[in-house]
Every structure is written in structure tokens, then in C-alpha cells.
C-alpha positions as CSV (number, residue, x, y, z in Angstrom):
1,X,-3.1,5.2,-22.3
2,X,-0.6,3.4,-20.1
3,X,2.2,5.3,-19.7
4,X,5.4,3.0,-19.2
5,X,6.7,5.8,-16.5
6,X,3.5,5.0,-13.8
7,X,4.1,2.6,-11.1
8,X,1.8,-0.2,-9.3
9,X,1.1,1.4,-5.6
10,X,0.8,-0.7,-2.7
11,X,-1.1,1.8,-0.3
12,X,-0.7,0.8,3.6
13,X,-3.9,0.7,5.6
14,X,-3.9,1.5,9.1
15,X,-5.4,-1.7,10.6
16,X,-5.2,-5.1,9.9
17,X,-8.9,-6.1,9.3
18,X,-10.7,-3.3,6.8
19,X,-13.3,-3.5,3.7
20,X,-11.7,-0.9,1.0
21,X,-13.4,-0.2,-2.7
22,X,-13.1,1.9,-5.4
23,X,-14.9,5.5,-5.6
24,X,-15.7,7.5,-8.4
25,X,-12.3,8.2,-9.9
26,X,-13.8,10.2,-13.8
27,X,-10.4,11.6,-14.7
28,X,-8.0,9.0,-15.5
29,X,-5.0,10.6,-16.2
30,X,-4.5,12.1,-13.1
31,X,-2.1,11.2,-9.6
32,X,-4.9,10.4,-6.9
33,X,-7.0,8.1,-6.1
34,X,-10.5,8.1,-4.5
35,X,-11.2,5.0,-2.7
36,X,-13.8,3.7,0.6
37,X,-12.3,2.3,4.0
38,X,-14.2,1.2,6.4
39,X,-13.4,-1.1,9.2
40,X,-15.1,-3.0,12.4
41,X,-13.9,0.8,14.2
42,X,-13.1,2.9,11.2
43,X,-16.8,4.1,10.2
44,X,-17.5,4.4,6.4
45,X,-14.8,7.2,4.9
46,X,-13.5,8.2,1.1
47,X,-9.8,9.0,1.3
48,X,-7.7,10.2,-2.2
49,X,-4.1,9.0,-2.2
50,X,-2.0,10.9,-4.2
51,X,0.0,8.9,-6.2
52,X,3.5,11.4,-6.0
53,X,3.7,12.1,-2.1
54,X,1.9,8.4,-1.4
55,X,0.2,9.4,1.3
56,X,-3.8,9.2,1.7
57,X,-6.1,12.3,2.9
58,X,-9.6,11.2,4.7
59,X,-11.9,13.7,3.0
60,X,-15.0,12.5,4.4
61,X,-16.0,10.0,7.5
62,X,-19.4,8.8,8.2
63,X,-20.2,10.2,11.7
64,X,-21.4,8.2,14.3
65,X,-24.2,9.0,16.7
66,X,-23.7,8.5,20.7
67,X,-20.1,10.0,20.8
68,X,-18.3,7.3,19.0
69,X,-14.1,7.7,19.6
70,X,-12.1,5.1,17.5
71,X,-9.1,5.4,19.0
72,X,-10.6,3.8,22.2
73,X,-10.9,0.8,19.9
74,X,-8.5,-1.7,18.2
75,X,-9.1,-4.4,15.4
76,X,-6.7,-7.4,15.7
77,X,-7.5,-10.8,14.5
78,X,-7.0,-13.7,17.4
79,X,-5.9,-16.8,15.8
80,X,-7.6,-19.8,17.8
81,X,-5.9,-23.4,17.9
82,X,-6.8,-26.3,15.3
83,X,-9.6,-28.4,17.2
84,X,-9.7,-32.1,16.9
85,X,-12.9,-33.1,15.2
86,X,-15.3,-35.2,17.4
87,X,-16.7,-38.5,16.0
88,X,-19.9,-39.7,16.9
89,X,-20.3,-42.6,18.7
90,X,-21.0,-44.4,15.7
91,X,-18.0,-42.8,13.6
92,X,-15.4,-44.5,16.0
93,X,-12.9,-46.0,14.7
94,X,-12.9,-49.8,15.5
95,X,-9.9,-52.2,16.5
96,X,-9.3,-54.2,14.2
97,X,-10.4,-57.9,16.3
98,X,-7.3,-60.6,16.6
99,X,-8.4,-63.8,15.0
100,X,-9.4,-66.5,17.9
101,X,-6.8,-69.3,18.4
102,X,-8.6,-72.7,18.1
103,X,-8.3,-75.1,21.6
């Protein structure tokens, strides 16, 4: 049941670009939450977030073979600027023609 005392959560991620999905969360009436992050550094983890303190715990991280650091890595998106489309040759826009003067 919906208790009129709980809260929405916003819960802050720690980069800009991740993928982030429910886990197995059985118990409903509880104050954590199990859920997946992953990002193009972060490997595949399940964090809970208690809802009281609002802070999230990694519990586990997939490890990653060839002695991976993230924190030599950063994800940032890199906005590029609007391009101009390019007509074909056949797409050009024509002038409109003046109509001739007669002699």
C-alpha cells in the first residue's frame, strides 16, 4: 500500500551518459532499492540506495579482464554543430528566369 508519508527520489548518477534498470527488489515495503548501472566506463554493477540516508552502495561490479581502471576514463557527450544539408545537383534550387523583353 502507498503510504502518503513516502517520497519520489531523484537518485544522482555519477556520470552523464549511463544505462540504469531495475533489479530484483521482492520486499516492497522496505527503504532500499536494488538497481543496475552500467556506463561506456562503469562495467555492469547492482547498487541498493537506501531511501533514508539517499546515498547508493555498489555491492557488486562486473570485473574486467586486462587491468581495467575507470578512473583513467571519462564519459562526456560532445555536442557537434548543425550541418547544412547537401542537395544534389539535381535538388538545386533554380532562379526563378526574368521574362524576355520583346525588341
Amino acid at each position: 500500500m502507498f503510504s502518503p508519508t513516502r517520497r519520489y527520489h531523484y537518485i544522482e548518477q555519477p556520470e552523464p551518459i549511463y544505462s540504469i534498470n531495475t533489479n530484483a527488489n521482492v520486499d516492497f515495503d522496505t527503504d532500499v532499492f536494488r538497481y543496475k548501472y552500467s556506463s561506456l566506463t562503469t562495467p555492469s554493477s547492482v547498487l541498493v540506495y537506501d531511501m533514508n540516508t539517499r546515498v547508493a552502495t555498489v555491492k557488486k561490479e562486473q570485473k574486467v579482464l586486462g587491468g581495467y581502471d575507470k578512473t583513467l576514463y571519462k564519459t562526456g557527450a560532445t555536442p557537434s554543430p548543425p550541418q547544412q544539408p547537401q542537395l544534389q545537383q539535381s535538388q538545386q534550387p533554380q532562379q526563378p528566369q526574368q521574362p524576355q523583353q520583346p525588341h
